[in-house]
C-alpha positions in Angstrom: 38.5 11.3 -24.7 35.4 13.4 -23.9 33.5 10.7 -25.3 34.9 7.9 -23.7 34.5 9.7 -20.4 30.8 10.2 -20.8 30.4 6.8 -21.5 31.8 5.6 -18.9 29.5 8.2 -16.6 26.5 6.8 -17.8 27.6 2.7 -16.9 28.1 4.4 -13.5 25.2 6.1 -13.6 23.4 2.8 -14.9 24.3 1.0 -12.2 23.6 3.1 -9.5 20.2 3.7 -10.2 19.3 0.5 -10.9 19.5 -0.1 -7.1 16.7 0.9 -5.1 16.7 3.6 -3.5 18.3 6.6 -4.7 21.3 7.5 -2.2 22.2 11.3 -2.9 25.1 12.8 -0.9 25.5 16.6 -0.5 28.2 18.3 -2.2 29.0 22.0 -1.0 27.7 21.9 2.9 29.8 22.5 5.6 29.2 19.2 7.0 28.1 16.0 4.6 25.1 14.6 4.8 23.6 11.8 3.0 20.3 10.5 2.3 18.2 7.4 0.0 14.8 9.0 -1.6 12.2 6.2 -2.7 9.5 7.8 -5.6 6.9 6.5 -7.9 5.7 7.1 -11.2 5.2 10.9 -11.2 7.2 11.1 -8.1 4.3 9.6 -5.8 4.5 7.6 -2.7 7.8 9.5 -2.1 10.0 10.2 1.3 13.6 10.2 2.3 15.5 8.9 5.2 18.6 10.7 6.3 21.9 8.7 6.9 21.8 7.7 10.9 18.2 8.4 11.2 15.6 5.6 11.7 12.6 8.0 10.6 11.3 8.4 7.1 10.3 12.0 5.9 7.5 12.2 3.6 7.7 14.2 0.6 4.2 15.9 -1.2 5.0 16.8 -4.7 4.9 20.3 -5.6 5.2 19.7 -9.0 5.8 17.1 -12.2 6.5 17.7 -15.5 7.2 15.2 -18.4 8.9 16.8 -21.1 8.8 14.0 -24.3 10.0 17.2 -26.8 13.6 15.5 -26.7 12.4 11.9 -28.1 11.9 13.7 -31.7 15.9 13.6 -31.7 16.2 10.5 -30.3 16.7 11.5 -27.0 15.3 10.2 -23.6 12.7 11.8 -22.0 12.7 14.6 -19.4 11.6 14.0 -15.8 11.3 17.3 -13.8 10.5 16.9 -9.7 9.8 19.1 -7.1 8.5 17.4 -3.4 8.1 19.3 -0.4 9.5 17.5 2.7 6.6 17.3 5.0 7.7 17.7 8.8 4.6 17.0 11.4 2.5 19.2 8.7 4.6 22.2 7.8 7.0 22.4 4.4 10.5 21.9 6.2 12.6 21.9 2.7 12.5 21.3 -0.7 13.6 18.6 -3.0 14.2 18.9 -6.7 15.7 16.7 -9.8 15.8 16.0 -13.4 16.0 12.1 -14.3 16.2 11.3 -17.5 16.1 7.6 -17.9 19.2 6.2 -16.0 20.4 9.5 -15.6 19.8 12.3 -12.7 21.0 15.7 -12.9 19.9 19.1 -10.7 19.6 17.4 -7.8 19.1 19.8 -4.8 17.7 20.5 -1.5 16.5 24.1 -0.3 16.5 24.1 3.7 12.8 25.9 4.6 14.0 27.8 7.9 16.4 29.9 6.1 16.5 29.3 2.1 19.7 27.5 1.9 20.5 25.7 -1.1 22.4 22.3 -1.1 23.7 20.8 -4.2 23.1 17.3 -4.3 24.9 14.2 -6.4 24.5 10.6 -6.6 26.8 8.4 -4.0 29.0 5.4 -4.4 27.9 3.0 -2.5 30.7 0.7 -2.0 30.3 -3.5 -1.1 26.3 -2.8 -1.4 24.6 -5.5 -3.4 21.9 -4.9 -5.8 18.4 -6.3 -3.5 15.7 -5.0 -5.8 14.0 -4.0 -2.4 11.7 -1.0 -3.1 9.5 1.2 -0.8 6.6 3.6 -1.2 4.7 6.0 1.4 1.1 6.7 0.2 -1.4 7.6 3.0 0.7 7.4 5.6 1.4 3.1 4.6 4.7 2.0 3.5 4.5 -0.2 1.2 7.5 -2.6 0.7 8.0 -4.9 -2.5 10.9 -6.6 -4.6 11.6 -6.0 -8.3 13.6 -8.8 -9.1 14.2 -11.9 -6.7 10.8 -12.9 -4.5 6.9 -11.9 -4.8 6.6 -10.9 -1.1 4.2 -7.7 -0.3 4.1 -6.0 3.3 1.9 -3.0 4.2 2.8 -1.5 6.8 -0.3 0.8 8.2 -0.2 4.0 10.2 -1.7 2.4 13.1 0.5 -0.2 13.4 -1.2 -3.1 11.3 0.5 -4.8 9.0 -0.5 -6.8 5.8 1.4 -8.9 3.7 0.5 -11.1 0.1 2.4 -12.8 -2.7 2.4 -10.9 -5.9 2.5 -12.7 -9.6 6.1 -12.8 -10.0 7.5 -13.2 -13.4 8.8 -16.3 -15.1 11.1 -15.1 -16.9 14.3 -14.5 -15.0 15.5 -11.6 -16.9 11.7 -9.7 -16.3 11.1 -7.6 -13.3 7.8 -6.1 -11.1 7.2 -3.0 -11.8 4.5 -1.0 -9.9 2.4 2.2 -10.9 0.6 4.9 -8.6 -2.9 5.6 -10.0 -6.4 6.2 -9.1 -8.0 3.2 -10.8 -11.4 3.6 -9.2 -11.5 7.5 -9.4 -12.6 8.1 -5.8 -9.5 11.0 -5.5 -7.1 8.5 -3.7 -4.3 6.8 -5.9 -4.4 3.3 -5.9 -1.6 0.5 -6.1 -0.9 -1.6 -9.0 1.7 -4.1 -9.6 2.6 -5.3 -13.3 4.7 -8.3 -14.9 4.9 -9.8 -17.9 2.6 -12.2 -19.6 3.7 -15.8 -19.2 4.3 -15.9 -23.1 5.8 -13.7 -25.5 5.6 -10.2 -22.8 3.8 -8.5 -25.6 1.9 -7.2 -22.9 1.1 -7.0 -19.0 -0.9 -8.5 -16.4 -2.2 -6.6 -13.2 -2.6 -6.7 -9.4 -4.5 -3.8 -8.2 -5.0 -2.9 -4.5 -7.9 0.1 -4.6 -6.8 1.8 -1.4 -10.2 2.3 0.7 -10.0 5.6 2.3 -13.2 4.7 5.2 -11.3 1.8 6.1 -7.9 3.4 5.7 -6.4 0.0 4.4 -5.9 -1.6 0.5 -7.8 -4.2 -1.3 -6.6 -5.9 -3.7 -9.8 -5.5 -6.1 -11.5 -8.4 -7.8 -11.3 -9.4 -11.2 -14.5 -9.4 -13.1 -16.6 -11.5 -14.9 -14.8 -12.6 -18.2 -17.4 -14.5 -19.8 -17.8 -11.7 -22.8 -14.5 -10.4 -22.9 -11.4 -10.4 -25.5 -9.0 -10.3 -22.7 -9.4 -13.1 -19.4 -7.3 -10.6 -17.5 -6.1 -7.3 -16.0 -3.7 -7.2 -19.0 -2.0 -3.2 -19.7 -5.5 -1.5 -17.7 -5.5 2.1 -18.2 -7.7 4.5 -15.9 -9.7 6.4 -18.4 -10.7 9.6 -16.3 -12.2 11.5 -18.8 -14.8 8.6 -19.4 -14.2 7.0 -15.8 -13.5 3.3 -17.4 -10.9 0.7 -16.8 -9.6 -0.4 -19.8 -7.9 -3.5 -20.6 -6.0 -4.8 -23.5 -4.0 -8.0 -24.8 -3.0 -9.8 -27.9 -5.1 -12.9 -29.7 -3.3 -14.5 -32.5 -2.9 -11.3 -34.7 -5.4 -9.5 -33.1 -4.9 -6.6 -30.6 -8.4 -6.1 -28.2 -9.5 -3.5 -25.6 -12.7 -4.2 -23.1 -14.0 -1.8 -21.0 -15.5 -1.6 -17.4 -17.1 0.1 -15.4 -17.6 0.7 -11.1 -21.1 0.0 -10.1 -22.2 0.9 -6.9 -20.6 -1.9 -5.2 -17.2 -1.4 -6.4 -17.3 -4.4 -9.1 -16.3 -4.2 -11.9 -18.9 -4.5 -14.6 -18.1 -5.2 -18.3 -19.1 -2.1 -20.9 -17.9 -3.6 -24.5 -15.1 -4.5 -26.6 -13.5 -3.4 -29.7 -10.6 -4.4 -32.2 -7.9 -2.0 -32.2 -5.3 -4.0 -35.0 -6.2 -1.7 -37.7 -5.3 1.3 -35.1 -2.3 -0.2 -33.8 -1.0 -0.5 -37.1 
């Protein structure tokens, strides 16, 4: 029965998360109050907005940690959060979970002014239809995009500019955008990236990158580069190698797995560095 009960909790569970955003609900306050929380890879780009309120609050995380100890025994790995809910500069509370893939456990919130703790679940949300909508807030722009059903972009800009684009959007039906917070150019500001499967077998992923340009205080979308002596024609599975400060790109040919690498100049392009074959390490 135990069993069947857990299994049950994690369809629920499943499902509820799937949704963007998170809607939490407190559980032992005198007075309910609910809330959604939008977060990134890492918890980045996050903030809340309280039930009634038309605000967003940002949230600055505190801390991350990734605990992958679990996968050994076949289990999921371990998200650990901590953000600090930013109110016109000061820490007014702070938020904290564990998510471990559909799953989220821990959840609380610790009221700054005088150290209350609230225990925090997951809501029901009742005749609410999936959307796929998703949101981010990352220097001070909220950034709005769709997993699943359209390619539409909007940035919306501290000052009150907007900017909107179509994003690659995947062909296959059952594929869906996802999106990673990173500093691709490694100028200290985290950078956007948007990622869908490659039009044929999604052995791997193609990327839009908007470098966020912190004189200008706006993104933009950066430029592919010249491909004329690469392995890969694309922005396929780019990782930011910091140690080395090169953007790396790899894809599939035939049998063959490839990696180029590139480099920043001075004028933000990207200039190619070299290639290598990285089957034999692969398998």
């Amino acid at each position: 029965m135990k069993k069947l009960f857990l299994f049950l909790a994690i369809i629920l569970y499943t499902f509820v998360l799937n949704a963007q955003p998170l809607t939490l609900k407190s559980v032992d306050a005198d007075k309910e109050f609910r809330l959604k929380l939008y977060y990134g890879n890492a918890g980045k780009g996050a903030f809340v907005q309280y039930e009634g309120k038309k605000g967003i609050i940002p949230l600055r995380v505190k801390s991350y940690v990734l605990d992958t100890l679990q996968a050994r025994n076949n289990q999921p790995d371990r998200h650990y959060f901590v953000w600090e809910e930013m109110v016109n500069g000061k820490v007014h509370g702070t938020y904290q979970l564990l998510q471990m893939n559909h799953l989220i456990a821990d959840a609380s919130y610790i009221r700054e002014q005088d150290r209350r703790h609230f225990l925090l679940d997951l809501a029901e949300i009742h005749n609410e239809k999936e959307d796929g909508n998703d949101q981010y807030l990352l220097h001070g722009a909220l950034i709005s995009f769709n997993h699943f059903y359209n390619s539409n972009l909007l940035i919306e800009y501290p000052d009150g500019k907007k900017m909107t684009a179509e994003l690659p959007f995947p062909d296959n039906p059952e594929a869906a955008q996802q999106s990673i917070i990173e500093d691709y150019n490694f100028d200290g500001y985290d950078d956007l990236a948007f990622t869908i499967p490659d039009a044929g077998m999604g052995v791997y992923h193609r990327f839009t990158i908007y470098l966020y340009n912190p004189k200008k205080k706006r993104f933009e979308k950066l430029k592919e580069p010249d491909y004329s002596r690469s392995d890969c024609s694309c922005l396929c599975d780019v990782d930011a190698n910091k140690e080395k400060k090169l953007l790396q790109t790899g894809c599939r040919g035939g049998a063959s797995w490839h990696q180029d690498s590139y480099r920043f100049d001075k004028n933000g392009m990207l200039q190619w560095i070299g290639k290598r074959d990285l089957s034999e390490e692969i398998e």
